[in-house]
C-alpha positions as CSV (number, residue, x, y, z in Angstrom):
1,X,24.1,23.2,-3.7
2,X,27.9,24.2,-4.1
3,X,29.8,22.4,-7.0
4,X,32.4,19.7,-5.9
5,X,35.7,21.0,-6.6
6,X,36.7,19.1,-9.4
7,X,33.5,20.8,-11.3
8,X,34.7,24.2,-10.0
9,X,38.8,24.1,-11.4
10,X,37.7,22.6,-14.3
11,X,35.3,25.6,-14.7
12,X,38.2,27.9,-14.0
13,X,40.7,26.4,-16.3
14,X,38.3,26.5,-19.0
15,X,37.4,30.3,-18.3
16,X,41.0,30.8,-18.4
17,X,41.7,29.9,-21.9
18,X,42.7,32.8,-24.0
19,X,43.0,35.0,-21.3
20,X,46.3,34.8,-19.9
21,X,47.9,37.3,-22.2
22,X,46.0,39.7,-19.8
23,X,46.1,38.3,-16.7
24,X,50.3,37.9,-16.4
25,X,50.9,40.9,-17.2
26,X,48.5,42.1,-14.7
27,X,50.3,39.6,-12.2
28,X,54.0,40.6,-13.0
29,X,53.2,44.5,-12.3
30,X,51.2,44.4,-9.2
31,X,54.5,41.8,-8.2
32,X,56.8,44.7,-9.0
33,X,55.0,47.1,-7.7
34,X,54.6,45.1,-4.1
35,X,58.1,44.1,-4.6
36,X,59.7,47.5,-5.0
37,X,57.8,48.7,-1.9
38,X,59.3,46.1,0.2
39,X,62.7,46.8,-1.5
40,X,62.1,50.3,-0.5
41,X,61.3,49.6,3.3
42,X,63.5,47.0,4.0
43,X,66.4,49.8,3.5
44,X,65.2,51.7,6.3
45,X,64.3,48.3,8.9
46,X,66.7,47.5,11.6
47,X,69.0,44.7,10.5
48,X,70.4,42.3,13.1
49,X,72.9,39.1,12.7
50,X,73.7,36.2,15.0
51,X,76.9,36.0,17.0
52,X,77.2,32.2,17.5
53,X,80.0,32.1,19.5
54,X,77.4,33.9,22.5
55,X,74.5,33.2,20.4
56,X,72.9,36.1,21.0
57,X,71.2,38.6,17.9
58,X,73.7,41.7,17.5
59,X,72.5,44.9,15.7
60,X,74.6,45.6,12.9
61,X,72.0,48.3,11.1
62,X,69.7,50.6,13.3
63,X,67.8,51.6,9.8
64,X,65.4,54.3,10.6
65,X,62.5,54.1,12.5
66,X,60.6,56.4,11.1
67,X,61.1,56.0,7.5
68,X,60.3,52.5,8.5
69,X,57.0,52.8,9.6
70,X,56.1,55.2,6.7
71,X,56.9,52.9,4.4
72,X,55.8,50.0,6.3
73,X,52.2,52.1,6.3
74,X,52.6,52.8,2.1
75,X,53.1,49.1,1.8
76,X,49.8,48.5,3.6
77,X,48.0,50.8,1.4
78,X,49.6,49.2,-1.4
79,X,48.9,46.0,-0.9
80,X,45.2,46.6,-0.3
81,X,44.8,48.1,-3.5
82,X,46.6,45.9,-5.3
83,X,43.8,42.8,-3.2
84,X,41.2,45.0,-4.4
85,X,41.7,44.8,-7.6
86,X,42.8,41.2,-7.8
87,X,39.5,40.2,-6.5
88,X,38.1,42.3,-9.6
89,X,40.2,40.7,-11.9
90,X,39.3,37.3,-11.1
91,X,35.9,38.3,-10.1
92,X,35.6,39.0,-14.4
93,X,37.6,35.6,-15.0
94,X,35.3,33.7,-12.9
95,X,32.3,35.3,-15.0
96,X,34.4,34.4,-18.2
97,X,34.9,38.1,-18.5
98,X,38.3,38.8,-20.0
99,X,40.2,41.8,-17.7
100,X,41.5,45.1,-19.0
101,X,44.9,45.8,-18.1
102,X,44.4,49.4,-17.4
103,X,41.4,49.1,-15.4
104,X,42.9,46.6,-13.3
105,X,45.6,49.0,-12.4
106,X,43.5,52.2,-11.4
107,X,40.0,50.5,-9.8
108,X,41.8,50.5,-6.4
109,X,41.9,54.5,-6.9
110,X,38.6,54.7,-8.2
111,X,37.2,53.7,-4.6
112,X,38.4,54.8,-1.0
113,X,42.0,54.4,-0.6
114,X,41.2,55.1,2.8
115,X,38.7,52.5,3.5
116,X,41.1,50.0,1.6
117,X,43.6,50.6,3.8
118,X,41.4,50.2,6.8
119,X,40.1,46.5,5.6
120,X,44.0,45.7,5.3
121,X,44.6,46.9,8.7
122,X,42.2,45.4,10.5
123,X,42.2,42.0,9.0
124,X,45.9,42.0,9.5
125,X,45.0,43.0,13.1
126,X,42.8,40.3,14.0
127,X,45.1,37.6,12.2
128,X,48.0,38.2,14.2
129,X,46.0,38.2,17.6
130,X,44.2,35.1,16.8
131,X,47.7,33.6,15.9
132,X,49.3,34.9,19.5
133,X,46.9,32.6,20.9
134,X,47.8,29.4,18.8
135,X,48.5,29.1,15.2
136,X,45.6,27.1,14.1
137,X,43.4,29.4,14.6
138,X,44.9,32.1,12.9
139,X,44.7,30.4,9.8
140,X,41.0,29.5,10.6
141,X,40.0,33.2,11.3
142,X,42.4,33.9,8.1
143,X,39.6,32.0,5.8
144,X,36.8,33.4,7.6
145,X,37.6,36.5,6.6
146,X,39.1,35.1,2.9
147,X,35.9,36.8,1.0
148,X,36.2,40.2,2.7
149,X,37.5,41.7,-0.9
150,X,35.4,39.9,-2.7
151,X,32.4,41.2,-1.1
152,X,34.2,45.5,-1.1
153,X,32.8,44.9,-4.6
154,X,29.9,43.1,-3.9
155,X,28.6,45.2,-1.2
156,X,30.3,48.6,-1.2
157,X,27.9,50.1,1.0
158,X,29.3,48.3,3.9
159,X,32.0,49.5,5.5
160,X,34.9,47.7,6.5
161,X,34.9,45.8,9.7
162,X,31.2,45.1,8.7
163,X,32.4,43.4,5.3
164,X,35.0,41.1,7.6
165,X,32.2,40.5,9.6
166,X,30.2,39.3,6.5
167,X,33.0,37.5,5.2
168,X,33.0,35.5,8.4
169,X,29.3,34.7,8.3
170,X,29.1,33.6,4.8
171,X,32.4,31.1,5.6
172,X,30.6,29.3,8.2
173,X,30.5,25.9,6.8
174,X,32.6,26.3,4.0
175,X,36.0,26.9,5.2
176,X,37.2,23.4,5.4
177,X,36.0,23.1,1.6
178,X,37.9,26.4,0.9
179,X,40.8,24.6,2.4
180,X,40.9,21.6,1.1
181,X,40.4,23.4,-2.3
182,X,43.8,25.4,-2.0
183,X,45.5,22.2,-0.7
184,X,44.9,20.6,-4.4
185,X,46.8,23.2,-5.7
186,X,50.0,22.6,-3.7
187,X,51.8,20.4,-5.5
188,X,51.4,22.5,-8.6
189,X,52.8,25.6,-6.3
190,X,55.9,22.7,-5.3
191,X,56.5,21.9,-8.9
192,X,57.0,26.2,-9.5
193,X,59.9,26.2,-7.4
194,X,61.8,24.1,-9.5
195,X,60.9,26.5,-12.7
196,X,62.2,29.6,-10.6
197,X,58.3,30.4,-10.4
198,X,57.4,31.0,-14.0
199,X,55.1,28.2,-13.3
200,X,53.4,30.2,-10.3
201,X,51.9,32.7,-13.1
202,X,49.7,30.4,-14.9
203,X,48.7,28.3,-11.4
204,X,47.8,31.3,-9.6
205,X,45.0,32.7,-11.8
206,X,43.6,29.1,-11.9
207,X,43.7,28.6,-8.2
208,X,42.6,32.5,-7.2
209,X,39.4,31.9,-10.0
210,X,38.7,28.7,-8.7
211,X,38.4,30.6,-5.0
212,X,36.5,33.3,-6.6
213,X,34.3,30.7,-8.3
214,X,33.5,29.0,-5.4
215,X,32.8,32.9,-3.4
216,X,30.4,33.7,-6.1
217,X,28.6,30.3,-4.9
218,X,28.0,30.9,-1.3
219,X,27.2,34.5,-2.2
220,X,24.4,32.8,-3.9
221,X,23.6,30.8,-1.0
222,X,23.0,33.7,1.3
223,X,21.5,36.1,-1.5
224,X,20.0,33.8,-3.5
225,X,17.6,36.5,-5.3
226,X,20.1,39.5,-5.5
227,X,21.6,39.4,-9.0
228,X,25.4,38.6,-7.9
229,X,26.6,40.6,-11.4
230,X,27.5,44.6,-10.5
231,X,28.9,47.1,-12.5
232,X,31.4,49.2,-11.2
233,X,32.3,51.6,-13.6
């Protein structure tokens, strides 16, 4: 039987304690790092401003196309790793593990880049065609596929459209819980606005083990003999 919510983010706040003098730092440089790539390609993305009087969008900035895309593909690759080894870190917080700092930073090397990168692309892919057709179910194919980078470290001998294809299965049934479970957290996201998001770096570990917490649950539910802990390194 999965825990009630309450039971799992009072698990996670608990397995918190004493470990955020690991975990923001972690936070703050993967946000630099995503944030200077973005910095980087938004110099190089076409940039367009609206002429009300014909309200029509003018080009002011052609950027460069191919720079663009390059960066655009870096930022991809980026992000994935930085996913990856997110769900590590909280993976470890939701064991009450503490994180290390500097293996937080290089696990997303010590695996395939490439197959990293794929996962990304893909479930980027499949997001933004399920949102053409409405939005709604966008966001419910984005929660099925919510545990895919939990499960790269889980089951690293699956590739990556079978480990989205996983993530799906195991979600059946539990994405209304998953969502209800990040809509508890929104008023604590709310309130971080007004402290220029200082507030975001102690409510996102909470809410991200929380998640991982309740992963490691229906993991158990659909492997209920395989020993969920795996060593990595």
């Amino acid at each position: 039987m999965i825990s009630n919510r309450i039971e799992i983010k009072e698990k996670a706040r608990q397995n918190l304690q004493g470990k955020y003098g690991v975990v923001i730092p972690i936070l703050l440089i993967f946000a630099v790092v995503q944030g200077a790539v973005g910095t980087i390609r938004d110099q190089f993305t076409p940039k367009y401003e609206i002429d009300w009087e014909t309200m029509t969008r003018v080009l002011v900035s052609e950027g460069n196309p191919v720079l663009n895309l390059l960066f655009s593909l870096v930022g991809t690759l980026v992000g994935a790793i930085i996913l990856y080894a997110s769900a590590r870190v909280y993976i470890q917080l939701a064991r009450n593990e503490k994180p290390v700092i500097e293996e937080a930073l290089t696990i997303g090397f010590k695996t395939s880049p490439v197959k990293l990168f794929v996962t990304s692309f893909l479930m980027g892919l499949y997001i933004l065609l399920w949102m053409l057709l409405f939005i709604i179910p966008g966001i419910v194919k984005a929660y099925a596929y919510s545990m895919t980078y939990y499960l790269l470290h889980l089951r690293p001998e699956v590739n990556a459209a079978d480990t989205i294809t996983l993530s799906k299965e195991y979600t059946k049934g539990y994405k209304m819980d998953l969502f209800v479970l990040d809509l508890s957290y929104l008023l604590h996201y709310i309130l971080g606005i007004f402290t220029l998001g200082i507030y975001w770096l102690w409510v996102i570990p909470k809410h991200s083990t929380a998640r991982t917490l309740y992963y490691e649950e229906i993991y158990l539910k659909h492997n209920p003999v395989v020993n969920v802990i795996e060593d990595e390194v």
